[in-house]
N, C-alpha and C positions, 0 to 999 in steps of 0.2 A: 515424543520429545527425547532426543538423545544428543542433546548440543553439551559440546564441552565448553561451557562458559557459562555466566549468570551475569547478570547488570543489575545497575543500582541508575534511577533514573530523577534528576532532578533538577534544579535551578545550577546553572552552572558552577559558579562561585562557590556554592556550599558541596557540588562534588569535588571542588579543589580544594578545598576543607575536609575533605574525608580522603582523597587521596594523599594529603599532604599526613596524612592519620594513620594510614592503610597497615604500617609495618604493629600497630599497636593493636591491629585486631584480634579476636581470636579464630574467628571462621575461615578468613585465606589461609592459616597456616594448619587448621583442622583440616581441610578439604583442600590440597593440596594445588592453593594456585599458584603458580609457577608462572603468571606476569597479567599485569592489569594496564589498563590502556583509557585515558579520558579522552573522550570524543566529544566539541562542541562544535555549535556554528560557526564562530571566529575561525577554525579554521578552513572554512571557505570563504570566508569575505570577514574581516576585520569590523565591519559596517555592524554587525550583530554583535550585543552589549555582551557581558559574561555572565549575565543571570537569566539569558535564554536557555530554553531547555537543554540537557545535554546528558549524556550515559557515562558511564564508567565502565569497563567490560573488565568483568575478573576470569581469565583461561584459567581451565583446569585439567588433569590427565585423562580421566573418565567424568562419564555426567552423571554431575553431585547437585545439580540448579536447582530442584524443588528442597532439597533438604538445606542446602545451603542458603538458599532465598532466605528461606523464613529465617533463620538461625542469625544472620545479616541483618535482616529486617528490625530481629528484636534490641541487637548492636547499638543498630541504629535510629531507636525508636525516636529520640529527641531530635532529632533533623528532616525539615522535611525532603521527604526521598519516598522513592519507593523501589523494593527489589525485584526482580524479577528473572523467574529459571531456566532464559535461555531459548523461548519458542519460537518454533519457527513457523513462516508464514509460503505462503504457495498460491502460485494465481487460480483466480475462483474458477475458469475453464483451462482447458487442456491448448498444450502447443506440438505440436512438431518437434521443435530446438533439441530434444536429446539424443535426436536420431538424423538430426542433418546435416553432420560433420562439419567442413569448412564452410561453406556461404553459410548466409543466412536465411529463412526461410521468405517467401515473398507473398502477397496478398492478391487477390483480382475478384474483384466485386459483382456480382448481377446488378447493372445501370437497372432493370425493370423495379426491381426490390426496392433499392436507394429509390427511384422515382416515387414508389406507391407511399414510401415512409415521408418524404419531403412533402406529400399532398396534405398529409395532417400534424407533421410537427408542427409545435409551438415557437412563437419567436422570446426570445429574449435579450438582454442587454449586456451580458457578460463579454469579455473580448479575452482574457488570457486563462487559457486553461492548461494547469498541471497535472499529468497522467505518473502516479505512481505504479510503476507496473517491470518489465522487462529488458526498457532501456526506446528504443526507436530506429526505425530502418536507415542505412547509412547515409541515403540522401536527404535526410531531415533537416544535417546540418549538427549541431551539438547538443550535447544531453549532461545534466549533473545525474553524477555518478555517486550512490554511496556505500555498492561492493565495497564489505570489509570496513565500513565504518569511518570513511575518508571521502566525505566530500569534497567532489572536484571537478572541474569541466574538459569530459572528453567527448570527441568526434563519436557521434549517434554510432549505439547499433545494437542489433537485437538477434543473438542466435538463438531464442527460445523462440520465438514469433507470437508471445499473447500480446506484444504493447504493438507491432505489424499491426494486427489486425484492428485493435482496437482504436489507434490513433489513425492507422487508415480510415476504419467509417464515420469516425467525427469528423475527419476530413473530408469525406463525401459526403456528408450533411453540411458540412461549413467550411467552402473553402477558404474563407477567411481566415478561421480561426488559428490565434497565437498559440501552439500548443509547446510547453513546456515540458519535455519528457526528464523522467526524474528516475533511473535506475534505482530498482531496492533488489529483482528477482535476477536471479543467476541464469546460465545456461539450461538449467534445470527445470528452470521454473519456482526454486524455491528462494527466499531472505531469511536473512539475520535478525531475529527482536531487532536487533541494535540498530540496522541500518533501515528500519521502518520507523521507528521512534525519532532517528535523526530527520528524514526526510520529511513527514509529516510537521513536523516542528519546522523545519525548512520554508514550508510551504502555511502554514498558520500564523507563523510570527508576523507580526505588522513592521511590513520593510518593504523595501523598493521590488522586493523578487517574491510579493505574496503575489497570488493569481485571485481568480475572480472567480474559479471555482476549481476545484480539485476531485479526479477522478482517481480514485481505489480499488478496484476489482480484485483483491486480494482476499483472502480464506486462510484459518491455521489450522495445525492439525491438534489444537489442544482443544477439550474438552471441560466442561465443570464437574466440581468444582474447581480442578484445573487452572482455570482459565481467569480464575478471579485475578490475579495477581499481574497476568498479561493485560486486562482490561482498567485494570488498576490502574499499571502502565502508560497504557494511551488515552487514557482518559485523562491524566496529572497533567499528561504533555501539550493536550489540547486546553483544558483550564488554567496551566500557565501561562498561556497564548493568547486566552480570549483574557484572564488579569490583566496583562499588557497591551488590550487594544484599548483601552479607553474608549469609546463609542461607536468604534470600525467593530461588527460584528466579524466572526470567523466568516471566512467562504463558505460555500453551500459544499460539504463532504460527500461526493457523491459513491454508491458501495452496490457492490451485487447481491442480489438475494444469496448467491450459491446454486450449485446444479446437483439433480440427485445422480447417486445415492448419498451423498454426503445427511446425514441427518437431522443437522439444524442449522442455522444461519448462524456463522460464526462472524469475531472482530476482523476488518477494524468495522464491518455493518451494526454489530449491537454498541455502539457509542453512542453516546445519548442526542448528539447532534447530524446523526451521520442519519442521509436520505436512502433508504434501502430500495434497490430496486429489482420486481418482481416480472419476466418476461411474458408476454401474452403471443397470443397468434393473429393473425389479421382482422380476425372477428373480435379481439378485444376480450376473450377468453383464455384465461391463463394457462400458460403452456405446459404441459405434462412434465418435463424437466424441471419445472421448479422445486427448489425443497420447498417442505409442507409445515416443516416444524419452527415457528415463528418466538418460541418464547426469548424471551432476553429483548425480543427486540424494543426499545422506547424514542426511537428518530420517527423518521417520515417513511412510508411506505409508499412509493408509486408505482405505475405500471408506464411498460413501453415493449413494443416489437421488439423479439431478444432472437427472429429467427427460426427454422424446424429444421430437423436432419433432412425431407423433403425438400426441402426451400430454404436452402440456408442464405446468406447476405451474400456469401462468396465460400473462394478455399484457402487456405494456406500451405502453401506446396516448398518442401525441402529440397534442400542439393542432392538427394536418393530418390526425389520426383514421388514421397510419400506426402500425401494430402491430408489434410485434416480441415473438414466442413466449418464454416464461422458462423454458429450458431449458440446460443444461452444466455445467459443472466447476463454477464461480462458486456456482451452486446447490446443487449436490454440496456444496463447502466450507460452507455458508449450514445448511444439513442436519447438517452435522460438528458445528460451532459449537452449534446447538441444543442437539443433545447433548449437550456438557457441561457445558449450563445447568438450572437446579433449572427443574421445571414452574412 
């Protein structure tokens, strides 16, 4: 973690309560923030109340976010808020996107694969699915964007190529399905805390733009005890969510196990509602790339075809004509998701 920034995440109104405060802290002028920014839903659509969830982002010159968290946190002990130092998030498998200049990277599937997987998925009832991930390939059509912490609606598009691949095989399991692509990951591959916290709250609140399930294949690189504060984080923003459904439970969170070497299943998978999914091979035994190390996790655990470096689903191939096989967890979860969509 080396983000120049830290957030404060909570009920909107009451971060316009502390923003309206900010100059009387002592921590932004200890840790030398140098400009704070409130991000809520309103401002993408008016239609969302001001006590949806929503961030505060306090920039600073060097990363001060673990020390300043807490120091903020104790400020702020009588409001409900929660701080948090700044982590950033990275898709759960690898893409192409930072090596494939101008286009963007593109997708092509083995029909055999897709065939053998459709013989045994599951049907389900869901029809609109949100993919938080790297944006959507440009003949998608439009995508919310929330790079930088500004929800918005721009024309699809994905020069990393994890949401390519991933919203491609939900679409070759379903072509039906209404997939909602919801930019959080950069050209990199990597997001902002801030702009996973707004998206997810995007997609949880009960409103006309909730879906019926929600895909996450996302990973951080923060670690515990670390990570308490980030899981904190996303767990406030979902509970404020399901407070405000009144009997609409949340959608099914759908999240990838993770791929080794990475060492343990990290957020947004260990949320306590979030369905973790674990990749197998055709035989229904689980596949050598999955990580091993399960603690934290307290959602649902399933298994789905996530693919082999031998047999993968397809390639994802850049404008430098460098490939990268569509296989792991990510797809495993992509496979999940299908499934509890209507054909």
């Amino acid at each position: 973690m080396d983000s120049e920034y830290f957030t404060v995440v909570g009920p909107g109104s009451v971060l316009q309560e502390v923003a309206a405060g900010w100059e009387q802290l002592v921590t932004p002028r200890r840790y030398g923030v140098y400009a704070v920014k409130l991000r809520q839903l309103g401002d993408y659509d008016e239609a969302f109340p001001p006590d949806c969830p929503g961030v505060l982002i306090a920039y600073t010159r060097a990363p001060v976010g673990g020390v300043a968290a807490d120091m903020l946190q104790a400020e702020l002990a009588a409001l409900p808020v929660v701080c948090e130092p700044g982590y950033q998030f990275r898709a759960a498998s690898i893409g192409p996107g930072s090596s494939s200049g101008a286009a963007e990277p593109t997708a092509a599937f083995d029909q055999q694969n897709i065939d053998l997987v459709l013989q045994n998925l599951a049907t389900g009832a869901a029809e609109k699915v949100a993919v938080l991930d790297s944006g959507a390939p440009s003949g998608i059509g439009q995508m919310i964007d929330f790079l930088g912490g500004v929800p918005r609606d721009d024309p699809a598009a994905d020069p990393f190529g994890h949401a390519t691949a991933v919203i491609g095989l939900i679409r070759e399991l379903r072509a039906n399905a209404d997939v909602i692509p919801v930019r959080v990951l950069d050209e990199k591959g990597l997001a902002d805390s801030f702009a996973v916290f707004l998206a997810l709250a995007f997609c949880l609140w009960d409103s006309p733009h909730r879906p019926d399930v929600v895909n996450a294949s996302l990973s951080t690189l923060s670690v515990p005890p670390c990570a308490s504060s980030l899981g904190g984080s996303l767990a406030y923003v979902a509970d404020l969510c399901d407070s405000a459904s009144g009997n609409n439970p949340l959608p099914p969170l759908v999240t990838a196990a993770g791929n080794a070497p990475n060492p343990r299943v990290q957020y947004p998978a260990l949320l306590p509602h979030a369905t973790v999914v674990k990749a197998t091979d055709f035989n229904g035994a689980d596949a050598p790339y999955n990580i091993t190390n399960f603690s934290g996790v307290t959602g649902t655990i399933e298994h789905a075809y996530g693919g082999t470096q031998a047999d993968p689903f397809g390639t994802l191939t850049d404008a430098a004509g460098n490939t990268t096989d569509i296989f792991g967890t990510s797809y495993a979860a992509a496979v999940h998701t299908a499934s509890l969509l209507r054909p």
